[in-house]
GUFIFI-67682 format. One record per atom (N, C-alpha, C, O): atom name; x, y, z. Coordinates in steps of 0.001 Angstrom, whole numbers. Layout:
PT atom      c1      c2      c3
PT   CA       X       Y       Z
...
//
This chain:
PT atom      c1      c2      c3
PT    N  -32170  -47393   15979
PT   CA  -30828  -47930   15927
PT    C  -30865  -49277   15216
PT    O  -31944  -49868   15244
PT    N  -29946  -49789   14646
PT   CA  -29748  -50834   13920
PT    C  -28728  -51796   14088
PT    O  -27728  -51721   13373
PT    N  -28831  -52613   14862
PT   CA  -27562  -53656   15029
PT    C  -27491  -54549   14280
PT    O  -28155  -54838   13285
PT    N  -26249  -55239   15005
PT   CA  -25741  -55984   13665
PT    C  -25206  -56699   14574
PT    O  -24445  -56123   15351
PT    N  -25494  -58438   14769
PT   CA  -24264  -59602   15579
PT    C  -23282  -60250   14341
PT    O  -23631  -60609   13217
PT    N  -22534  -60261   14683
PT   CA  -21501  -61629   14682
PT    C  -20451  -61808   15428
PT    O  -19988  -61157   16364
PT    N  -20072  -62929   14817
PT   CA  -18348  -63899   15377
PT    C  -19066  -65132   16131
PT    O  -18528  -65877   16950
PT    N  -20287  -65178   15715
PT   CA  -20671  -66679   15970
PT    C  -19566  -67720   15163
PT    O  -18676  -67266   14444
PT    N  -19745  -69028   15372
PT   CA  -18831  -70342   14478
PT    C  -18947  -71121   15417
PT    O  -19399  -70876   16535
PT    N  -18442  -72351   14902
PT   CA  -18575  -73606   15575
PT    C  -17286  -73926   16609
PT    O  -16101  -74012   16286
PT    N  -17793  -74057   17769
PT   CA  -16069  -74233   18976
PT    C  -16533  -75997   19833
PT    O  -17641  -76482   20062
PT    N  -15587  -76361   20017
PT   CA  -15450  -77231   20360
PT    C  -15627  -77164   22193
PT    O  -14938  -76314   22758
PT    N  -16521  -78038   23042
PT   CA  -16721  -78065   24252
PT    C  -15757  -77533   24981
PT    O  -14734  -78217   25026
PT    N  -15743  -76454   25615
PT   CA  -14738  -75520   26773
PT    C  -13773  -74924   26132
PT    O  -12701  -74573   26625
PT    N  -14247  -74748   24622
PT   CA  -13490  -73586   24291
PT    C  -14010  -72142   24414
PT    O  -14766  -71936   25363
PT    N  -13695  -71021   23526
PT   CA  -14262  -69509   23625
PT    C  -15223  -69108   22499
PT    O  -15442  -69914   21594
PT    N  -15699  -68123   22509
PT   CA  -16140  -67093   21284
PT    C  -16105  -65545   22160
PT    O  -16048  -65299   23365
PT    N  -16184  -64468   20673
PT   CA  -16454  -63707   21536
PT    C  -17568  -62987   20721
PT    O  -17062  -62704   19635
PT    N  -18767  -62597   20760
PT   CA  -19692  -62119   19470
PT    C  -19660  -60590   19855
PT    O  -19399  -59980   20892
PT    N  -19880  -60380   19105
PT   CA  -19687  -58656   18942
PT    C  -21387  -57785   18151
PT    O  -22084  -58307   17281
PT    N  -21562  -56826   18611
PT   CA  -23062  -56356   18389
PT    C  -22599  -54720   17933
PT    O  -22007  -54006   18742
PT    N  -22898  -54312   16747
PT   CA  -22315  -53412   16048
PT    C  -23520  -52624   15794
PT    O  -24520  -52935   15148
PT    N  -23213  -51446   16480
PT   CA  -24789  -49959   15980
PT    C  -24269  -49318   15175
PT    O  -23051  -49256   15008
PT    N  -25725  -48311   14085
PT   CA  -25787  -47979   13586
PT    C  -26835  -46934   13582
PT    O  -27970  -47410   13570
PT    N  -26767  -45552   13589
PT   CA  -27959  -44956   13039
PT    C  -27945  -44388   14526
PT    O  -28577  -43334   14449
PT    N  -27572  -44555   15715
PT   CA  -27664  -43947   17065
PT    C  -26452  -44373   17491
PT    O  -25794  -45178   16832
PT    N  -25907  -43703   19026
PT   CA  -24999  -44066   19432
PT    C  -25512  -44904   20890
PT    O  -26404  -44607   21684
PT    N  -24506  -46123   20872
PT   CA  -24770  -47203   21743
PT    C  -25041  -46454   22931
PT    O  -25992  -46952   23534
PT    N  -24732  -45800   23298
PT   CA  -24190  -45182   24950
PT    C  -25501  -45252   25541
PT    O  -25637  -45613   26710
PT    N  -26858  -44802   24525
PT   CA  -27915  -43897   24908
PT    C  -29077  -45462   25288
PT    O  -30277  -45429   25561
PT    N  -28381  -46398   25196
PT   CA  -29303  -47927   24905
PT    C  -28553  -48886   26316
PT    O  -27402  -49028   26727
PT    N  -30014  -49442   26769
PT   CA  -29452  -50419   27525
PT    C  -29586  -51980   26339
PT    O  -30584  -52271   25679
PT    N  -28203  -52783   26381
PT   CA  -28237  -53735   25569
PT    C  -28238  -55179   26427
PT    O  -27859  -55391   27579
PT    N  -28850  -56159   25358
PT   CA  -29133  -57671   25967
PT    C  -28829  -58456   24918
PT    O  -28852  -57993   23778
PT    N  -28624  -59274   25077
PT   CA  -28387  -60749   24494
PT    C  -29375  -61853   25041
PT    O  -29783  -62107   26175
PT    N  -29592  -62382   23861
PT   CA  -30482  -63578   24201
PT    C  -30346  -64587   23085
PT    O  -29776  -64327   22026
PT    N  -30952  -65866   23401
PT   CA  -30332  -67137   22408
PT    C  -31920  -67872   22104
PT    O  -32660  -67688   23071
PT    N  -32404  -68446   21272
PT   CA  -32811  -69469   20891
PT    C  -32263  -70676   20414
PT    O  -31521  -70504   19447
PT    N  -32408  -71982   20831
PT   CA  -31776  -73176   20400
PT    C  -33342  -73456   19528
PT    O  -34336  -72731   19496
PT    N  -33065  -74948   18792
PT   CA  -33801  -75095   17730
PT    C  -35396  -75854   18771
PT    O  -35409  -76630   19727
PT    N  -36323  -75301   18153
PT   CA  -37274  -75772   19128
PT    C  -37805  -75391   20409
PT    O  -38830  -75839   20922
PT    N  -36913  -74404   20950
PT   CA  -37259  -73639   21834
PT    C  -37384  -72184   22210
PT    O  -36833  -71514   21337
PT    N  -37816  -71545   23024
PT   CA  -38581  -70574   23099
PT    C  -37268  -69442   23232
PT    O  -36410  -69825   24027
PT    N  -37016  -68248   22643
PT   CA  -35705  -67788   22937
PT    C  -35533  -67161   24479
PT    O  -36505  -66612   24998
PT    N  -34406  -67251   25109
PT   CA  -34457  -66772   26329
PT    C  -33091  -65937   26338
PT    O  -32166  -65991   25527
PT    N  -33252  -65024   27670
PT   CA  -32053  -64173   27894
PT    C  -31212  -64937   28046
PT    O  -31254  -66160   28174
PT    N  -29981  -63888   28034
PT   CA  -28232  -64336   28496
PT    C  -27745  -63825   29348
PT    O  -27237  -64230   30394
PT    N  -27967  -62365   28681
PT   CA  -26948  -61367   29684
PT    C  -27292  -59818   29362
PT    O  -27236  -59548   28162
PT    N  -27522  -59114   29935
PT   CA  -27763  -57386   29519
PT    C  -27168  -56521   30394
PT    O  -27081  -56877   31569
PT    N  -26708  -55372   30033
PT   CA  -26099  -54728   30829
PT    C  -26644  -52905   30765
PT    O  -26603  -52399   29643
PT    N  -26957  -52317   31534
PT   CA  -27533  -51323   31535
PT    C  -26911  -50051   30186
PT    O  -26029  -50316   29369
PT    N  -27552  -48894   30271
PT   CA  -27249  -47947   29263
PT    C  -25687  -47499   29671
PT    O  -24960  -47013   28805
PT    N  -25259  -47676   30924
PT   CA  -23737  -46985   31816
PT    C  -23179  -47823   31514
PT    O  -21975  -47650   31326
PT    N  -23605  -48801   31367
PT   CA  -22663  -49865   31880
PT    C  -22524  -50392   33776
PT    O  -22037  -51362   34357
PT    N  -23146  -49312   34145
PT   CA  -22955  -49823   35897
PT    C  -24227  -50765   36534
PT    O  -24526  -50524   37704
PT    N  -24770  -51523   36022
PT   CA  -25364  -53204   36301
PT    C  -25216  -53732   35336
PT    O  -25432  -53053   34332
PT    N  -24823  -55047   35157
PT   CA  -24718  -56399   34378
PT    C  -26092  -57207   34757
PT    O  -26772  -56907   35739
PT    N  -26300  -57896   34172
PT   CA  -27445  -59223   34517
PT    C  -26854  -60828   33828
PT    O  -26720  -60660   32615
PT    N  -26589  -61851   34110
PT   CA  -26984  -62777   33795
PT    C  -27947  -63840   34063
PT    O  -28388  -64053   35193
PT    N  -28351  -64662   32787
PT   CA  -29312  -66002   33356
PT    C  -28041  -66893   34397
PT    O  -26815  -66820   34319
PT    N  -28811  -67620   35238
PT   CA  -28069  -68426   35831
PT    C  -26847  -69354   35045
PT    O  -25783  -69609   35609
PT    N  -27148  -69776   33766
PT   CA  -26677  -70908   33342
PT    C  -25432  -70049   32356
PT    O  -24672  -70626   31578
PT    N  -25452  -68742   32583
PT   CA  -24159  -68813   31956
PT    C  -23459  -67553   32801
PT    O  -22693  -66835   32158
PT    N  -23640  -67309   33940
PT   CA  -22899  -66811   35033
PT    C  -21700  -67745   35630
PT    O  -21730  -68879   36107
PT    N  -20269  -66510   35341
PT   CA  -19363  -67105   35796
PT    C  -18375  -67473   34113
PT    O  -17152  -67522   33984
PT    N  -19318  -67652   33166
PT   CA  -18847  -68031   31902
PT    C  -18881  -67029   31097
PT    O  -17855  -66746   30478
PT    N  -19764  -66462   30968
PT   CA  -20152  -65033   30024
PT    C  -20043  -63966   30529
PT    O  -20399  -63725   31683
PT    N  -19550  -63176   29777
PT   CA  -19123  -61864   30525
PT    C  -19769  -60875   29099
PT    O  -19373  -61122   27960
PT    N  -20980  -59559   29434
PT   CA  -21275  -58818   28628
PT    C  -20274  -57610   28929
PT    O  -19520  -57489   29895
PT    N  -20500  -56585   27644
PT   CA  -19282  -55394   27945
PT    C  -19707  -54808   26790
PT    O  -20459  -55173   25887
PT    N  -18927  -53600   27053
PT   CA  -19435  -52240   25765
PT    C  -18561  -51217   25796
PT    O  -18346  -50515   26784
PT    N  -17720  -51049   24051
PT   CA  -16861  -50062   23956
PT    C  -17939  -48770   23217
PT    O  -18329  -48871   22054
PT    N  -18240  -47820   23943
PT   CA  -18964  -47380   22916
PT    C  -18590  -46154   22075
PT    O  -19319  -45435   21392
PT    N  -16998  -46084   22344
PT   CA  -16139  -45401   21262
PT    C  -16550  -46179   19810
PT    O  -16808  -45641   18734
PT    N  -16532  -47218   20048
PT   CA  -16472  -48492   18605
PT    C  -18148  -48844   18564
PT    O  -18475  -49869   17965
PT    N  -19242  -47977   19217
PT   CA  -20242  -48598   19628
PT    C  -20609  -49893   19056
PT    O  -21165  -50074   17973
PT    N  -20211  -50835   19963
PT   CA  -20055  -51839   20174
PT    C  -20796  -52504   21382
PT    O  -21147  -51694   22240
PT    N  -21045  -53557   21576
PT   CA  -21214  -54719   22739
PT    C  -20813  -56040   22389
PT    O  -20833  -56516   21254
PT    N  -20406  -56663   23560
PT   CA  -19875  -57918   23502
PT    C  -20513  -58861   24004
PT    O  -21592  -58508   24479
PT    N  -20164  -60424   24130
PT   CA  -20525  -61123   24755
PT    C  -19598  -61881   24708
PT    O  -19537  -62534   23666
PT    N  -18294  -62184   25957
PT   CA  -17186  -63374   25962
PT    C  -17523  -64722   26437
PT    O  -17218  -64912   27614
PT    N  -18046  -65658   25854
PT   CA  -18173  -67030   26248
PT    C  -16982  -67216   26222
PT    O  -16117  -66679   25531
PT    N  -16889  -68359   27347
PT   CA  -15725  -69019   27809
PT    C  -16581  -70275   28350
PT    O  -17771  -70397   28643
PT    N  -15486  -71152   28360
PT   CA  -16090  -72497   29243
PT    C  -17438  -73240   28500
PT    O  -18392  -73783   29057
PT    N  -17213  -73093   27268
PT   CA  -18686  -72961   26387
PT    C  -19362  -74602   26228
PT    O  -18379  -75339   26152
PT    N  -20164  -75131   26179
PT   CA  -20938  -76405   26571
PT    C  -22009  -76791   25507
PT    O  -22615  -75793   25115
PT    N  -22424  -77989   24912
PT   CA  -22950  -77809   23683
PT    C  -24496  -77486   24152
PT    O  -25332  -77578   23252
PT    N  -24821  -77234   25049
PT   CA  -26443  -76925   25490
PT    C  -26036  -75373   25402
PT    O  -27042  -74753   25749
PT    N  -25248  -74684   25163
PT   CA  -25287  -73351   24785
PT    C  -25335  -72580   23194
PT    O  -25459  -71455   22709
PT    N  -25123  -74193   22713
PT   CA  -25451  -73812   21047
PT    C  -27164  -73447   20731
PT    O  -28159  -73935   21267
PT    N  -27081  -72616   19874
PT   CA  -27869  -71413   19718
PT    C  -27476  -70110   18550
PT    O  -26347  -69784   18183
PT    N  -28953  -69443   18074
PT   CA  -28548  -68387   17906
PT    C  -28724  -67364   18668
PT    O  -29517  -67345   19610
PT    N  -28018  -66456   18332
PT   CA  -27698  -65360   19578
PT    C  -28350  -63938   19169
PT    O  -28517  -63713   17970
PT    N  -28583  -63333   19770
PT   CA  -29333  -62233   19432
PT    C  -28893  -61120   20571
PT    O  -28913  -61243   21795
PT    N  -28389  -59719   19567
PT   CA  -28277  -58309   20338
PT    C  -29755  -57969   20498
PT    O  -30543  -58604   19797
PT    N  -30257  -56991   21385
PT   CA  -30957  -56026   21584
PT    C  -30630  -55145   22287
PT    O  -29702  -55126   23095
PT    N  -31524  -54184   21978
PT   CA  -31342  -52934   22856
PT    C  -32901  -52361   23324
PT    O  -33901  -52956   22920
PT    N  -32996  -51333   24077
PT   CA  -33863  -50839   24201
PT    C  -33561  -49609   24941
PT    O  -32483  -49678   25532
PT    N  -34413  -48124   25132
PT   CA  -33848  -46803   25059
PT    C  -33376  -46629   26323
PT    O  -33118  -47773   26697
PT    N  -33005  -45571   27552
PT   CA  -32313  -45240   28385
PT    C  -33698  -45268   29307
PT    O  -33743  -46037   30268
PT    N  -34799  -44428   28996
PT   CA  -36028  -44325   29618
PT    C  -36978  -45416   29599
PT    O  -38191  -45283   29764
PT    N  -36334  -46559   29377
PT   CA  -37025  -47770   29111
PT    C  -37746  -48514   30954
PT    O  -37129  -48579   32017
PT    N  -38453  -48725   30806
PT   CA  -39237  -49600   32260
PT    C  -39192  -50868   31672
PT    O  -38939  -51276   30538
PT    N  -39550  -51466   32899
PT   CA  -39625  -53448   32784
PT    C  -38177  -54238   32780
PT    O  -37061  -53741   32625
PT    N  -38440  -55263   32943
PT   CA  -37473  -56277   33546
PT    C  -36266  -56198   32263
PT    O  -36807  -56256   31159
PT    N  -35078  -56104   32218
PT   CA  -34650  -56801   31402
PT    C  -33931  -57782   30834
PT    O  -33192  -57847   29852
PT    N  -34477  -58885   32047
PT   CA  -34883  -60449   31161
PT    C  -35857  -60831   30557
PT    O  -36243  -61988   30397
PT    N  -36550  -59330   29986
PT   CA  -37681  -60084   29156
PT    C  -37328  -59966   27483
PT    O  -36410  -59236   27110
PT    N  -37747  -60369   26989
PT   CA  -37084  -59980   25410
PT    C  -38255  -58757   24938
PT    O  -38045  -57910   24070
PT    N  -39355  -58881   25634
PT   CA  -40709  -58065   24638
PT    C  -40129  -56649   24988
PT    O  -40273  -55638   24300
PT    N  -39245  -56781   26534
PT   CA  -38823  -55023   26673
PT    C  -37772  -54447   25571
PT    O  -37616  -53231   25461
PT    N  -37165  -55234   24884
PT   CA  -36265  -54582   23759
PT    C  -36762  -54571   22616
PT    O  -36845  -55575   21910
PT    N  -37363  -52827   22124
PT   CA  -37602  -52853   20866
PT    C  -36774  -53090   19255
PT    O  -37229  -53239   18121
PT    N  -35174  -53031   19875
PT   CA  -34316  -53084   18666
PT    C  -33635  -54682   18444
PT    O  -32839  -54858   19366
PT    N  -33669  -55485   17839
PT   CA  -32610  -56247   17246
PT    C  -32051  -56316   16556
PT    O  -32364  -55546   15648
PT    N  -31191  -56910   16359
PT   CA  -30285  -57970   15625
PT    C  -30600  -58859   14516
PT    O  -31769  -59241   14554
PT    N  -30046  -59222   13725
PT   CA  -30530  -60325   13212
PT    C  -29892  -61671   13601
PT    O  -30048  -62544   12746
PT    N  -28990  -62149   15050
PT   CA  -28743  -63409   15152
PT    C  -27316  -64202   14259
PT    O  -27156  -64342   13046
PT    N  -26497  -64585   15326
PT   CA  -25361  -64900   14732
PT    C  -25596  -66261   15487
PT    O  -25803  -66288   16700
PT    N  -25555  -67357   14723
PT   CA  -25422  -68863   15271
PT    C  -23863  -69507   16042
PT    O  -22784  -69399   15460
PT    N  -23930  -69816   16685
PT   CA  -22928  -70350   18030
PT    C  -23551  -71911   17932
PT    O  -24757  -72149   17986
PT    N  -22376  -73048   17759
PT   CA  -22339  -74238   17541
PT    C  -21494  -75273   18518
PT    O  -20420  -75597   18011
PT    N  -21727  -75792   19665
PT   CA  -20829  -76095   20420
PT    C  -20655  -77714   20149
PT    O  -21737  -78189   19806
PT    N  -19524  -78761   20211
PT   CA  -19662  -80024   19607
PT    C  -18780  -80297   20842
PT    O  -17853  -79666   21350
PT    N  -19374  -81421   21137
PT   CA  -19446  -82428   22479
PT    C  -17799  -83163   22176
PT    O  -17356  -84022   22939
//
């Protein structure tokens, strides 16, 4: 499968985005998908993933309550709605996926074999 992020841009402290993760080549349904961010200098870490159903969500602590993941997979699609957005959340952002029969945690990034190539999110104080 082949994704694709954007609707990254630059928002101003406690405003929104909403990034969008676009497949190709398989249909989303069959993939559990994640999001994860690197800021500059640091090590990339999860966000948010949500199973192949859709029936478990996960977030990191620091953006629970703010981020909400989701998936149309008529449009196979996934989302990620920041809200309440803070400039320690600027970053680039990254889809993954990984298959239905997949094992291991997924807050790890090594468990998703598919990415993204990363849409940058800019938050200004």
């Amino acid at each position: 499968v082949q994704l694709q992020a954007s609707g990254g841009g630059l928002v101003q402290a406690g405003g929104s985005l909403r990034l969008s993760c676009a497949a190709s080549g398989r249909t989303l349904s069959r993939y559990g998908m994640g999001w994860f961010r690197q800021a500059p200098g640091k090590e990339r870490e999860f966000v948010a993933a949500m199973t192949y159903s859709g029936s478990n969500t996960y977030y990191a602590d620091s953006v629970k309550g703010r981020f909400t993941i989701s998936r149309d997979n008529a449009k196979n699609t996934v989302y990620l709605q920041m809200n309440s957005l803070k400039p320690e959340d600027t970053a680039v952002y990254y889809c993954a996926g990984r298959q239905t029969y997949s094992s291991g945690s997924y807050y790890l990034p090594g468990n998703y074999p598919y990415w993204g190539q990363g849409t940058l999110v800019t938050v200004s104080s």
